[in-house]
mmJSON file of the N, C-alpha and C atoms, coordinates in Angstrom:
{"data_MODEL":{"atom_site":{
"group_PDB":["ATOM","ATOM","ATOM","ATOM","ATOM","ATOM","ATOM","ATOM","ATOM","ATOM","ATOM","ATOM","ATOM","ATOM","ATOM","ATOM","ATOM","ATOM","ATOM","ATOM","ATOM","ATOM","ATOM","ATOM","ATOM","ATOM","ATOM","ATOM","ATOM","ATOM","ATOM","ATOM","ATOM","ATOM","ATOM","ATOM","ATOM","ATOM","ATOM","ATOM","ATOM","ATOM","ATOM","ATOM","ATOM","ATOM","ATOM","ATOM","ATOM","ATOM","ATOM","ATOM","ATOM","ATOM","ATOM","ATOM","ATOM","ATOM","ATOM","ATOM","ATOM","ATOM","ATOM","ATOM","ATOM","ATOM","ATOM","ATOM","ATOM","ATOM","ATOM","ATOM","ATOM","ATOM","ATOM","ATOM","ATOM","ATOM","ATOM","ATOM","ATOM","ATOM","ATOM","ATOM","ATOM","ATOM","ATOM","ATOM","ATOM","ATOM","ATOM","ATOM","ATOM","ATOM","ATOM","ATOM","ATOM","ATOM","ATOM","ATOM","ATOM","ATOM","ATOM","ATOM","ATOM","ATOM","ATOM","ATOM","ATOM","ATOM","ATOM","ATOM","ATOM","ATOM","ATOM","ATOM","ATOM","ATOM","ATOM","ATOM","ATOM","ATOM","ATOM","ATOM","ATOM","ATOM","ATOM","ATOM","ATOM","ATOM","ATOM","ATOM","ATOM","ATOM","ATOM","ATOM","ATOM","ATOM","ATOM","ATOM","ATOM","ATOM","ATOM","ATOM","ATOM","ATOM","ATOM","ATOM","ATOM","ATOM","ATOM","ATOM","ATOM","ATOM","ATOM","ATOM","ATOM","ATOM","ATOM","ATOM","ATOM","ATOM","ATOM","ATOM","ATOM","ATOM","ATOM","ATOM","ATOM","ATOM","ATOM","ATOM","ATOM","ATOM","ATOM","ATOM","ATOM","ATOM","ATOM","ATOM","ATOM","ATOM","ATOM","ATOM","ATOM","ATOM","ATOM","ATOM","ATOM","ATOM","ATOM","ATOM","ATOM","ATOM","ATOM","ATOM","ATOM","ATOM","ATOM","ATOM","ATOM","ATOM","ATOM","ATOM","ATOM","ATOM","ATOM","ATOM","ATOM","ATOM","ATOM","ATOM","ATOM","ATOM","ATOM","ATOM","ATOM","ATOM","ATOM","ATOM","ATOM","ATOM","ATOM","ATOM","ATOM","ATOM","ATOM","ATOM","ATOM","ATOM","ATOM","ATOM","ATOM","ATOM"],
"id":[1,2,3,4,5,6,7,8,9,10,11,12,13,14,15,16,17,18,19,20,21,22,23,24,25,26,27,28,29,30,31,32,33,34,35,36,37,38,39,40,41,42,43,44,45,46,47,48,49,50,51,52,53,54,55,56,57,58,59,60,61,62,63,64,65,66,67,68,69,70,71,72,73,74,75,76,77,78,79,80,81,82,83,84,85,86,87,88,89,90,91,92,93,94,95,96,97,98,99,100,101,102,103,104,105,106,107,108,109,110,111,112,113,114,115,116,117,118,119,120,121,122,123,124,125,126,127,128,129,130,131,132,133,134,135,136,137,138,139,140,141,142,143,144,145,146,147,148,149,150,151,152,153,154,155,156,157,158,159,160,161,162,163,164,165,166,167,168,169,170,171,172,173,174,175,176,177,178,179,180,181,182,183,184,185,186,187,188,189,190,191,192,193,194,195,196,197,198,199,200,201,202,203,204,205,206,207,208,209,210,211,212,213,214,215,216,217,218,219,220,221,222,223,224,225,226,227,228,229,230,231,232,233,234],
"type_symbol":["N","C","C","N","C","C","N","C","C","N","C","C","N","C","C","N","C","C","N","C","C","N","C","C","N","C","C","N","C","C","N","C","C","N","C","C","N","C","C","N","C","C","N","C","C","N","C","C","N","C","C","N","C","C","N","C","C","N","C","C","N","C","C","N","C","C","N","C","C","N","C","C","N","C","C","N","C","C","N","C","C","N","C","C","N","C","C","N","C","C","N","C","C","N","C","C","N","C","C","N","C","C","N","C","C","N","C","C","N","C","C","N","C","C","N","C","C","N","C","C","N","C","C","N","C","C","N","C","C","N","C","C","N","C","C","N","C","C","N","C","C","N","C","C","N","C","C","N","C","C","N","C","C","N","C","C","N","C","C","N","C","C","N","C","C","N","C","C","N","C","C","N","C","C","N","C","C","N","C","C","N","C","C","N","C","C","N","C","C","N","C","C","N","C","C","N","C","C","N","C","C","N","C","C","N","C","C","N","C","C","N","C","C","N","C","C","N","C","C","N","C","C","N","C","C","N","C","C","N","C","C","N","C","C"],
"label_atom_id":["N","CA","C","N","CA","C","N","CA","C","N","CA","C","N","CA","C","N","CA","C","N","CA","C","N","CA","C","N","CA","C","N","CA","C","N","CA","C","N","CA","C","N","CA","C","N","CA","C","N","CA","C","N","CA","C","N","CA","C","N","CA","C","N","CA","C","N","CA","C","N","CA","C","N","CA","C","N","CA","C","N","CA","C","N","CA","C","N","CA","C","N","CA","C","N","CA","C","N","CA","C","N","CA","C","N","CA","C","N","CA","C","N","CA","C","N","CA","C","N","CA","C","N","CA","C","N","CA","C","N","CA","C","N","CA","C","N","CA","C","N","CA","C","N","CA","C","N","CA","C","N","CA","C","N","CA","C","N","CA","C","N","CA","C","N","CA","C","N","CA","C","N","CA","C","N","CA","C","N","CA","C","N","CA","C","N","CA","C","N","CA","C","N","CA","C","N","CA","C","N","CA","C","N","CA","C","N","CA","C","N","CA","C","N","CA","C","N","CA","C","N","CA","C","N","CA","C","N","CA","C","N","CA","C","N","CA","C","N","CA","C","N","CA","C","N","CA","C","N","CA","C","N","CA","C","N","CA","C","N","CA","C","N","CA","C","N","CA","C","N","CA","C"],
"label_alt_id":[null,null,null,null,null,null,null,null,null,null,null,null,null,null,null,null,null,null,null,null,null,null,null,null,null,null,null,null,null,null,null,null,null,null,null,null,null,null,null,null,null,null,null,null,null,null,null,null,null,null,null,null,null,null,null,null,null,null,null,null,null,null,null,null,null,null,null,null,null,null,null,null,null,null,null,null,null,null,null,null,null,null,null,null,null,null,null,null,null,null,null,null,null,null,null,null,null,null,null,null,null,null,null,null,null,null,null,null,null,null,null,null,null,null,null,null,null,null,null,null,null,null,null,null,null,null,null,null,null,null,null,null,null,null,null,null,null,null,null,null,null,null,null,null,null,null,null,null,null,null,null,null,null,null,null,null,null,null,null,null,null,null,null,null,null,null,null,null,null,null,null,null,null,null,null,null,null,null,null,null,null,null,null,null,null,null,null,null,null,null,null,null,null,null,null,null,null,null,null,null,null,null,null,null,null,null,null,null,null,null,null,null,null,null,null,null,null,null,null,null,null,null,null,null,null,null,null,null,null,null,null,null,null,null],
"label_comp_id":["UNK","UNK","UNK","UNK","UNK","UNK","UNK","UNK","UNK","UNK","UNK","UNK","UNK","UNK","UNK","UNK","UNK","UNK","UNK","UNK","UNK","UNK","UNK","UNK","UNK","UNK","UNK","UNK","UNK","UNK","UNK","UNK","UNK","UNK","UNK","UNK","UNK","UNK","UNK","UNK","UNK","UNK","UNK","UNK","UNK","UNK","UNK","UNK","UNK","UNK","UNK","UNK","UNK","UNK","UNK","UNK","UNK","UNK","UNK","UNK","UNK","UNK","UNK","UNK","UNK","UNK","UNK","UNK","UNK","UNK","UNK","UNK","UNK","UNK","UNK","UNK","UNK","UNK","UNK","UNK","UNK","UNK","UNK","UNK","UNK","UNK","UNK","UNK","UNK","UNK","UNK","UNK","UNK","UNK","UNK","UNK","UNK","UNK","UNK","UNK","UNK","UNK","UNK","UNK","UNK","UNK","UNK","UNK","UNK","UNK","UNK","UNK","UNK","UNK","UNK","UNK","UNK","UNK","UNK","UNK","UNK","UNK","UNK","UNK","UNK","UNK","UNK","UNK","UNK","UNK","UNK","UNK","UNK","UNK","UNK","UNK","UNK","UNK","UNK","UNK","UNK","UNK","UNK","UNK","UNK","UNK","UNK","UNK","UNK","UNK","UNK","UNK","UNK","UNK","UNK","UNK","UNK","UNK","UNK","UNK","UNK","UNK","UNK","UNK","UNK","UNK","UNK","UNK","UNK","UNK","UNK","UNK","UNK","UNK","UNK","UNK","UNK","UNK","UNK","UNK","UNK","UNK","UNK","UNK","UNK","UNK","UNK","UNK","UNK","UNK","UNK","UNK","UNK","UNK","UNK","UNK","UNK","UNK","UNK","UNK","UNK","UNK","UNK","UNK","UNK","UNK","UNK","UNK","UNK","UNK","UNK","UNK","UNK","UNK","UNK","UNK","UNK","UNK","UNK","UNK","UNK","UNK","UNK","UNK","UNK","UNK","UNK","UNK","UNK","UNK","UNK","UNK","UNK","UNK"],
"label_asym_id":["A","A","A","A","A","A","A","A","A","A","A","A","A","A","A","A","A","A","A","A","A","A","A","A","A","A","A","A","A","A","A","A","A","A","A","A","A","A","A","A","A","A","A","A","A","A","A","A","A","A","A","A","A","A","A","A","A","A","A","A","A","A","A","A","A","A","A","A","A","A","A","A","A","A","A","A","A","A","A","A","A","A","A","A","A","A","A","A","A","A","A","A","A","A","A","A","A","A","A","A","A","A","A","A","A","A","A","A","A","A","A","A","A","A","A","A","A","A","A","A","A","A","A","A","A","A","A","A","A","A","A","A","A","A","A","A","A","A","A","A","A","A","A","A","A","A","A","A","A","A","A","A","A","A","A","A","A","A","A","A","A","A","A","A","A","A","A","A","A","A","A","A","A","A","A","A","A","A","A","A","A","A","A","A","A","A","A","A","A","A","A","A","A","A","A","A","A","A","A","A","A","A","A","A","A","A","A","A","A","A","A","A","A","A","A","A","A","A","A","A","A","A","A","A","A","A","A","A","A","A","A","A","A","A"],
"label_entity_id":["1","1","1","1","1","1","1","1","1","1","1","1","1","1","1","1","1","1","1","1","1","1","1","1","1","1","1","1","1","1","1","1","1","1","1","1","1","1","1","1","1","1","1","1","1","1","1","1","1","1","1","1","1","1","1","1","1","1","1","1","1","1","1","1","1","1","1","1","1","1","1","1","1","1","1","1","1","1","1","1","1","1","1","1","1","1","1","1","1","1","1","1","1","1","1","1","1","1","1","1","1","1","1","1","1","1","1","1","1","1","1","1","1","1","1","1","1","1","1","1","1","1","1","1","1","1","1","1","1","1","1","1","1","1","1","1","1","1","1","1","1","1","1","1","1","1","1","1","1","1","1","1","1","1","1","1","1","1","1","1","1","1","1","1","1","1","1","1","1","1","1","1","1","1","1","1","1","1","1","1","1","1","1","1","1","1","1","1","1","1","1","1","1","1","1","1","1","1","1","1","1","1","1","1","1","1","1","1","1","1","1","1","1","1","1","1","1","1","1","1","1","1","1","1","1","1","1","1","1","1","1","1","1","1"],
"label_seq_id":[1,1,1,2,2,2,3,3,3,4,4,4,5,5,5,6,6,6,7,7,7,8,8,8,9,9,9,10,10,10,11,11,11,12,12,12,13,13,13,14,14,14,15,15,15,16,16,16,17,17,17,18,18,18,19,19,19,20,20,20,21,21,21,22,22,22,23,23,23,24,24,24,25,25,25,26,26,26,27,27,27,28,28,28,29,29,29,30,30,30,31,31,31,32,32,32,33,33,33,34,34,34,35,35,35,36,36,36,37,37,37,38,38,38,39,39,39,40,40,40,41,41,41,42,42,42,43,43,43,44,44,44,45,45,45,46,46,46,47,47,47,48,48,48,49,49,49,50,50,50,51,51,51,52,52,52,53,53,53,54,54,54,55,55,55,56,56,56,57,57,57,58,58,58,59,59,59,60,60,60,61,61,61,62,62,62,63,63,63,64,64,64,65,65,65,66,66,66,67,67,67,68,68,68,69,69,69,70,70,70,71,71,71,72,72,72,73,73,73,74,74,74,75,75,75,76,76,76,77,77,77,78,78,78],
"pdbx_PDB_ins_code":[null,null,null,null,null,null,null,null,null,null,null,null,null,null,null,null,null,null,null,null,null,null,null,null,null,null,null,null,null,null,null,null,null,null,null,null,null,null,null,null,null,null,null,null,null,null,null,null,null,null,null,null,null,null,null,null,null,null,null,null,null,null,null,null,null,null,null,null,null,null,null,null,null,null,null,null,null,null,null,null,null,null,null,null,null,null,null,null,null,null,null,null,null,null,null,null,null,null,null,null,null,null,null,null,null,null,null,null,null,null,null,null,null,null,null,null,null,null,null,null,null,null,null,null,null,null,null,null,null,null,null,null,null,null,null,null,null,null,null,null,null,null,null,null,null,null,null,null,null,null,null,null,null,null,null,null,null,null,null,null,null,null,null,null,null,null,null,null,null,null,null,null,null,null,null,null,null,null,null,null,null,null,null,null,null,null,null,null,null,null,null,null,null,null,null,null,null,null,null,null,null,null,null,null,null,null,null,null,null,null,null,null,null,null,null,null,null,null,null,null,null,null,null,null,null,null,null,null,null,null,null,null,null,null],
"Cartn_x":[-41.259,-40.053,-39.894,-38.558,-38.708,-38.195,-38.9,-38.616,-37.776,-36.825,-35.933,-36.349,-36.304,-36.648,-35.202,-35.527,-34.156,-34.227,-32.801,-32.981,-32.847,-33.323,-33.983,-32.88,-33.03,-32.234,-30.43,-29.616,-28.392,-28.748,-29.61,-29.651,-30.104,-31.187,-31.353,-30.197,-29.107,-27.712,-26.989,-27.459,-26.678,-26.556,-28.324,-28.75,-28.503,-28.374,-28.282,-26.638,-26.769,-25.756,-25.156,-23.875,-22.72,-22.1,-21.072,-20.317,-18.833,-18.528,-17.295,-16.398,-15.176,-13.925,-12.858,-12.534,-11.29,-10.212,-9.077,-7.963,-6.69,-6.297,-5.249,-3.788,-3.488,-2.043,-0.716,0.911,0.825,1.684,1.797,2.697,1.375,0.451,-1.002,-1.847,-2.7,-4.443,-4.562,-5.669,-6.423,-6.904,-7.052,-6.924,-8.966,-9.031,-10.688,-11.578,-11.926,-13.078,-14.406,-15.07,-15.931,-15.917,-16.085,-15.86,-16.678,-17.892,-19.382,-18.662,-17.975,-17.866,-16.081,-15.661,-14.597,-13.813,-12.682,-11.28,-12.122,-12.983,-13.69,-12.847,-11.854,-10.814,-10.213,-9.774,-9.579,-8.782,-8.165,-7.866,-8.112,-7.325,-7.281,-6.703,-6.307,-5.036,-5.859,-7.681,-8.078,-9.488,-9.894,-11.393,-12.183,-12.747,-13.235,-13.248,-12.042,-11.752,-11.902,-11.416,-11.235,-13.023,-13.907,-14.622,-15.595,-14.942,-16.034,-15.106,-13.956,-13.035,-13.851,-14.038,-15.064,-16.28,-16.661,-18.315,-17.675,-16.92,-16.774,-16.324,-15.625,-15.327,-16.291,-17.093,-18.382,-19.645,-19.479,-20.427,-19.452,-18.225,-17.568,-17.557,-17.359,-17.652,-18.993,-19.908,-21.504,-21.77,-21.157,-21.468,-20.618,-19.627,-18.709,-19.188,-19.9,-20.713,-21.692,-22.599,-23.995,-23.8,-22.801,-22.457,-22.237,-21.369,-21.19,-21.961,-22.859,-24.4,-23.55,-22.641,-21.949,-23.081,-22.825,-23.809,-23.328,-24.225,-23.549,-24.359,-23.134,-23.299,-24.46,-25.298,-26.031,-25.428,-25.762,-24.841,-24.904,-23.868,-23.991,-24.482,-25.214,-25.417,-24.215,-23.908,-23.253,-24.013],
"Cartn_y":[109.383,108.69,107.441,107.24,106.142,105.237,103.619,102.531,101.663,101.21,100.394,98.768,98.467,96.323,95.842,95.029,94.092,92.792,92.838,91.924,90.288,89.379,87.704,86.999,86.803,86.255,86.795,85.406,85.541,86.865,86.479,87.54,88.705,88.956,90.252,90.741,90.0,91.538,91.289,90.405,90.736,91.691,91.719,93.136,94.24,94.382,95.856,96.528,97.665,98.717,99.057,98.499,99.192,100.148,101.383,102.351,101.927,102.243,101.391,102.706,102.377,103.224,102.974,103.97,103.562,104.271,103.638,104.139,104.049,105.05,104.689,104.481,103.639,102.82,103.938,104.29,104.901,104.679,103.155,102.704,101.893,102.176,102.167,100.699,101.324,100.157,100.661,100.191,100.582,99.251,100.032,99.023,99.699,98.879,98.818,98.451,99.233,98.128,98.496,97.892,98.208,97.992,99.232,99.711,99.322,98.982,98.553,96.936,96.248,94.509,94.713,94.895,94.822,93.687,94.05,92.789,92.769,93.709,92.797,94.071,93.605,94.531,93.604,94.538,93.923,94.951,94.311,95.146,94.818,96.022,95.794,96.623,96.473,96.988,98.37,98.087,99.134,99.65,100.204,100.74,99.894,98.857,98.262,96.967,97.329,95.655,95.447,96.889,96.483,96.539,97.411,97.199,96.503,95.188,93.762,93.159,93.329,92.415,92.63,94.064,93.812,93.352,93.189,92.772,91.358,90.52,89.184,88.744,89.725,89.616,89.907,90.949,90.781,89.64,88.98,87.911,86.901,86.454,85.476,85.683,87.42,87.656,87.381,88.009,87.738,86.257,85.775,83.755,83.159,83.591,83.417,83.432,84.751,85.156,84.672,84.383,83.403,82.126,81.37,80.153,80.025,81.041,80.866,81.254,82.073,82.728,83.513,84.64,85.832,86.736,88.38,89.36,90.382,90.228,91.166,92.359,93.167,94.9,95.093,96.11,96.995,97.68,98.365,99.527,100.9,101.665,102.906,103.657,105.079,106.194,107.103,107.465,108.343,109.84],
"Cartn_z":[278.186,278.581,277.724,276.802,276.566,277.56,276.959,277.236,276.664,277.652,276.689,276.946,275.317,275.723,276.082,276.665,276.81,276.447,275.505,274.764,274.987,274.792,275.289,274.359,273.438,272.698,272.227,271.993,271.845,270.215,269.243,268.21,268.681,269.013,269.917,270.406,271.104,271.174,269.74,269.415,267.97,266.958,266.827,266.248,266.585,267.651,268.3,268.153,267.808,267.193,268.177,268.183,269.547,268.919,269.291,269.013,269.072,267.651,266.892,267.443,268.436,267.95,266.915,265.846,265.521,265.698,265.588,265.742,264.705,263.985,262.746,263.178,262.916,263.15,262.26,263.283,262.733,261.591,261.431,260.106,258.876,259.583,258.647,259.146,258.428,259.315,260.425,261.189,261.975,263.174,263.972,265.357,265.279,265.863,266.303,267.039,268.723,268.929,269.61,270.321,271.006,272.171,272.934,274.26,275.058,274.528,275.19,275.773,275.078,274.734,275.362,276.745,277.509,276.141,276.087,275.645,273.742,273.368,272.257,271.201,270.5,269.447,268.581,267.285,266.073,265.271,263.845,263.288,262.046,261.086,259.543,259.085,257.558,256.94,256.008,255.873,255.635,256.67,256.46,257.179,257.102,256.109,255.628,256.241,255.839,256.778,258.066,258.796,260.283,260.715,260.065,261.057,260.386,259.437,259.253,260.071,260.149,261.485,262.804,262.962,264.199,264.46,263.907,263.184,263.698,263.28,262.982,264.888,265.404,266.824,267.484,267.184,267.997,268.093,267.125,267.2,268.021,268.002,268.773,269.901,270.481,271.788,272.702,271.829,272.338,272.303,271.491,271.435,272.962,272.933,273.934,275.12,275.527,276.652,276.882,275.735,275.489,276.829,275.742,276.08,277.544,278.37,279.142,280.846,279.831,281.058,281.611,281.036,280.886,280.483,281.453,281.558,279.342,278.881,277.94,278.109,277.857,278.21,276.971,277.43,276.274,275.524,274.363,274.185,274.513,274.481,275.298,273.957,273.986,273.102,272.926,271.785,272.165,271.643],
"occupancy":[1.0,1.0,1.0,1.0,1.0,1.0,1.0,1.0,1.0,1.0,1.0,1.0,1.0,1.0,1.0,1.0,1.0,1.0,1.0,1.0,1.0,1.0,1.0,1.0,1.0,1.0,1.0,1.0,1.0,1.0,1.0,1.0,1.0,1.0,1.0,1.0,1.0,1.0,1.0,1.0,1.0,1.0,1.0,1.0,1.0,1.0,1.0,1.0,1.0,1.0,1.0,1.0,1.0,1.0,1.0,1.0,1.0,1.0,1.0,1.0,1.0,1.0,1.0,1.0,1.0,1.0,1.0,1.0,1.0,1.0,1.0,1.0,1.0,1.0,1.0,1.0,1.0,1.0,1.0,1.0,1.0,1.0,1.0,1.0,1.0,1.0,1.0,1.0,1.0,1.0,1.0,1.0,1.0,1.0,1.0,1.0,1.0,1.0,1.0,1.0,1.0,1.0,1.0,1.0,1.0,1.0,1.0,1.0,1.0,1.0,1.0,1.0,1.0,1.0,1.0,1.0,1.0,1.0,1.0,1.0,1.0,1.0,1.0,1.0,1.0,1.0,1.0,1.0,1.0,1.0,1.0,1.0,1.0,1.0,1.0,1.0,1.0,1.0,1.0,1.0,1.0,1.0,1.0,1.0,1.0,1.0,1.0,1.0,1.0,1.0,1.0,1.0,1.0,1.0,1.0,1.0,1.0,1.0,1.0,1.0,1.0,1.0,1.0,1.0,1.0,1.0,1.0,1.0,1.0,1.0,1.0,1.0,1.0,1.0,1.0,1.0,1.0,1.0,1.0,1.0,1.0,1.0,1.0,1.0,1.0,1.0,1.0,1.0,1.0,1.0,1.0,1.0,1.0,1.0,1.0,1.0,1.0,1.0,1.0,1.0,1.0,1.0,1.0,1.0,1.0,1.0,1.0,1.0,1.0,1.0,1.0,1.0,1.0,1.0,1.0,1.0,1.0,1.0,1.0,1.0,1.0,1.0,1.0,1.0,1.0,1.0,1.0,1.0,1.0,1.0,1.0,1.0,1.0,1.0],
"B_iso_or_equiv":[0.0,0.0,0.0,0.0,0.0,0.0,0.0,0.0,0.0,0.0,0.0,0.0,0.0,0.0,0.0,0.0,0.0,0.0,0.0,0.0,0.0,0.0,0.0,0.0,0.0,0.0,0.0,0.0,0.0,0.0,0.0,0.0,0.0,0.0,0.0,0.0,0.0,0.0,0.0,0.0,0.0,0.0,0.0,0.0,0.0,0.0,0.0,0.0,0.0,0.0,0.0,0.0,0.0,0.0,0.0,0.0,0.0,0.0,0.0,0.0,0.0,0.0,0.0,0.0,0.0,0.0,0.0,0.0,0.0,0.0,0.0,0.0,0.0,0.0,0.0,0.0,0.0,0.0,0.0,0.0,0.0,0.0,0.0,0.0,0.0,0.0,0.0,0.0,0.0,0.0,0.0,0.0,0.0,0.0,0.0,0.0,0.0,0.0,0.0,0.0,0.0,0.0,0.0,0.0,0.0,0.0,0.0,0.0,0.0,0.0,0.0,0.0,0.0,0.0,0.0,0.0,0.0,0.0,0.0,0.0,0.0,0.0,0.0,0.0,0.0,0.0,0.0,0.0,0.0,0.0,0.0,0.0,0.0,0.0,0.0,0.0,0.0,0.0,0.0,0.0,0.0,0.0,0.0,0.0,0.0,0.0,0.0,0.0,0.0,0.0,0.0,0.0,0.0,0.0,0.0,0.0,0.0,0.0,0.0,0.0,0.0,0.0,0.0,0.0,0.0,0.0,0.0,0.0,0.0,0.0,0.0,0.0,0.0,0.0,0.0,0.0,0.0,0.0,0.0,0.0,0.0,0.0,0.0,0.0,0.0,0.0,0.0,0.0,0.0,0.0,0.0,0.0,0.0,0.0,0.0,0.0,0.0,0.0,0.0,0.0,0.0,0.0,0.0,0.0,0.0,0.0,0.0,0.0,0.0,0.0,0.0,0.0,0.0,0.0,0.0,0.0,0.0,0.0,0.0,0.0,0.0,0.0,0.0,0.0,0.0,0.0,0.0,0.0,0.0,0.0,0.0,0.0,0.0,0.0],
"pdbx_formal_charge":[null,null,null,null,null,null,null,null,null,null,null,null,null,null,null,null,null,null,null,null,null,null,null,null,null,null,null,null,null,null,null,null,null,null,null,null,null,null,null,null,null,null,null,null,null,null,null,null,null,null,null,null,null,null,null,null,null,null,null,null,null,null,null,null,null,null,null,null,null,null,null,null,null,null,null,null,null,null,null,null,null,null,null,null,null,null,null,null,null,null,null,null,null,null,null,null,null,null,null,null,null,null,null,null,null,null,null,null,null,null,null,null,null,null,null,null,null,null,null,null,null,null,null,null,null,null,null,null,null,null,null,null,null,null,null,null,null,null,null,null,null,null,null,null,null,null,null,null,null,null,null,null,null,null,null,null,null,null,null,null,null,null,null,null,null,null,null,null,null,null,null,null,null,null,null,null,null,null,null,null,null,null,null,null,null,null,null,null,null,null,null,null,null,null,null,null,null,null,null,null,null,null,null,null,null,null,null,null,null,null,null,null,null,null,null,null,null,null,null,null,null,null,null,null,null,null,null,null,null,null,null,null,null,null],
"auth_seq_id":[1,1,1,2,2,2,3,3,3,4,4,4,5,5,5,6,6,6,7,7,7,8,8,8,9,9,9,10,10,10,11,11,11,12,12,12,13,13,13,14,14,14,15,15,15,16,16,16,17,17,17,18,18,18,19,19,19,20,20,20,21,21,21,22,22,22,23,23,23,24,24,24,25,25,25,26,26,26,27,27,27,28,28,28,29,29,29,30,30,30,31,31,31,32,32,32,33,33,33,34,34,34,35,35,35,36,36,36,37,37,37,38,38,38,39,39,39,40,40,40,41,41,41,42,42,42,43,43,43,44,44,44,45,45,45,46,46,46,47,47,47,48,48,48,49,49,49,50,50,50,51,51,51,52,52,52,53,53,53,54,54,54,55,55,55,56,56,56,57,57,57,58,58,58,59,59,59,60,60,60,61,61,61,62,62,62,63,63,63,64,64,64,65,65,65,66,66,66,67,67,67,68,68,68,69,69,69,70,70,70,71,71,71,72,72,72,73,73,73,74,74,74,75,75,75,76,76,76,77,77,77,78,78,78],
"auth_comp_id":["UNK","UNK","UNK","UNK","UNK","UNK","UNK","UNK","UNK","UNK","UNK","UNK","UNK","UNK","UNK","UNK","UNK","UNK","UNK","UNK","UNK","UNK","UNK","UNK","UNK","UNK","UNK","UNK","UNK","UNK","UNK","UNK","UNK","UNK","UNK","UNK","UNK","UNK","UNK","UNK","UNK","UNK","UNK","UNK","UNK","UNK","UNK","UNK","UNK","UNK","UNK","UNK","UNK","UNK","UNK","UNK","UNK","UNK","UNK","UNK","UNK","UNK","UNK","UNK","UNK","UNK","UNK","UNK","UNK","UNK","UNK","UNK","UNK","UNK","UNK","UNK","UNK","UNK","UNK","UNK","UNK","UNK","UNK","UNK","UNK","UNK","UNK","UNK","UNK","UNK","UNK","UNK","UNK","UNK","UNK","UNK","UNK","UNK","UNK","UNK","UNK","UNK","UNK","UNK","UNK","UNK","UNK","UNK","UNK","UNK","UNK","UNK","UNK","UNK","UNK","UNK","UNK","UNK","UNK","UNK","UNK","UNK","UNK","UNK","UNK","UNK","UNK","UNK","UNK","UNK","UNK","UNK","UNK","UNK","UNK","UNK","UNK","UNK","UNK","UNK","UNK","UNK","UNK","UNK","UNK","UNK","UNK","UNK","UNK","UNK","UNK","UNK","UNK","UNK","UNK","UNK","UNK","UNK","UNK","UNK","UNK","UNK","UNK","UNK","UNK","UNK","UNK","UNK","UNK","UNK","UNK","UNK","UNK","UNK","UNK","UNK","UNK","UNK","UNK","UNK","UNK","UNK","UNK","UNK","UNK","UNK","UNK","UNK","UNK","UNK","UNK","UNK","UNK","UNK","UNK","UNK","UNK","UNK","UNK","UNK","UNK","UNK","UNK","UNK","UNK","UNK","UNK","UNK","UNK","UNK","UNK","UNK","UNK","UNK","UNK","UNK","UNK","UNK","UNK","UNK","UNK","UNK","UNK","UNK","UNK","UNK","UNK","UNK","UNK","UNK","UNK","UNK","UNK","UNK"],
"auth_asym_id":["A","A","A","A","A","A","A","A","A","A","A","A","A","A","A","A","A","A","A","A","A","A","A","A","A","A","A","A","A","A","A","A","A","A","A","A","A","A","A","A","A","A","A","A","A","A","A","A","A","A","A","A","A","A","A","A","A","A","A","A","A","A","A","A","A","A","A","A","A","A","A","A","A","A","A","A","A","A","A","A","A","A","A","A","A","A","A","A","A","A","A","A","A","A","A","A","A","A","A","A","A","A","A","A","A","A","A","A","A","A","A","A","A","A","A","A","A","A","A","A","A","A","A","A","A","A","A","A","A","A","A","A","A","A","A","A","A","A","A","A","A","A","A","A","A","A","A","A","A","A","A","A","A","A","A","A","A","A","A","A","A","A","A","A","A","A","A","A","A","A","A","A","A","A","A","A","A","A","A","A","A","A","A","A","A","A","A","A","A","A","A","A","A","A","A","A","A","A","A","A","A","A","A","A","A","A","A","A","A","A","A","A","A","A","A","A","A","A","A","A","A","A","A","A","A","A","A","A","A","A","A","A","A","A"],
"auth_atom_id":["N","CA","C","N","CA","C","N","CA","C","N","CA","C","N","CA","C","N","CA","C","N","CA","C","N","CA","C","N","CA","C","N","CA","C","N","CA","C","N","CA","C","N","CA","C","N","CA","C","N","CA","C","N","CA","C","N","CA","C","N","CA","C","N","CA","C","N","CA","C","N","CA","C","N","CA","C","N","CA","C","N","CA","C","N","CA","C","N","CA","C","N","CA","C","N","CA","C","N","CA","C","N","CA","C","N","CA","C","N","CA","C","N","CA","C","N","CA","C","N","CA","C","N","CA","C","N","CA","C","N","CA","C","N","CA","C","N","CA","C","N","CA","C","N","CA","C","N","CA","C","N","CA","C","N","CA","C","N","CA","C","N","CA","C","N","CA","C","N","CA","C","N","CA","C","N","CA","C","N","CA","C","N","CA","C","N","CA","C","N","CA","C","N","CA","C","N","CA","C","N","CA","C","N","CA","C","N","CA","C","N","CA","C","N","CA","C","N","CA","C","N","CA","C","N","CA","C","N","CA","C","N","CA","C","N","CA","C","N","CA","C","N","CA","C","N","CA","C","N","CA","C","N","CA","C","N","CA","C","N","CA","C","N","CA","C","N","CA","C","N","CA","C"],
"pdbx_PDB_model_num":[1,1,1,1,1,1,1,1,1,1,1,1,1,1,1,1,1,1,1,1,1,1,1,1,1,1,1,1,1,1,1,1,1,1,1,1,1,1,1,1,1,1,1,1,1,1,1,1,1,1,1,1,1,1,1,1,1,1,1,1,1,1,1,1,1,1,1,1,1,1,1,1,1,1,1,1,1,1,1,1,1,1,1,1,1,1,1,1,1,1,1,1,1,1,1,1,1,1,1,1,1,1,1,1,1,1,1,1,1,1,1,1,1,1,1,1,1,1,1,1,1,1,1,1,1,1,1,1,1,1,1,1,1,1,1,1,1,1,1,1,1,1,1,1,1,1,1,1,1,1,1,1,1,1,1,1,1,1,1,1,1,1,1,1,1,1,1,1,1,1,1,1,1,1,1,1,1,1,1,1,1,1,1,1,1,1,1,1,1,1,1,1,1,1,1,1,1,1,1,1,1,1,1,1,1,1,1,1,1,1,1,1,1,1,1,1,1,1,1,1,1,1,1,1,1,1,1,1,1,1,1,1,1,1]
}}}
């Protein structure tokens, strides 16, 4: 059985790999987010972009939550 650690530190959820949705816009770019991180979405005009746009929202979200002794979700498997 595995064991899962749970993570102590604000970097510890940092590191850890959430499951990116995207979605293509249909006058172009892409909407993007993570489902694990409620309200946590972004976009961009290419692939590239949107999901370092999300990258960049997920650390403001998890800081956000940090700060505020807010529960942050694990991530789900898919």
């Amino acid at each position: 059985m595995k064991t899962q650690i749970k993570p102590e530190t604000l970097q510890d959820y940092l590191n850890l790999s959430y499951p990116i949705t995207l979605y293509p816009e249909p006058d172009g770019g892409y909407t993007v987010l993570l489902a694990d991180l409620p309200g946590c979405l972004s976009q961009g005009d290419t692939l590239e972009e949107a999901v370092a746009n999300i990258q960049e929202a997920k650390v403001a979200w998890m800081e956000t939550a940090w700060d505020y002794g807010d529960k942050i979700p694990l991530p789900t498997t898919l």
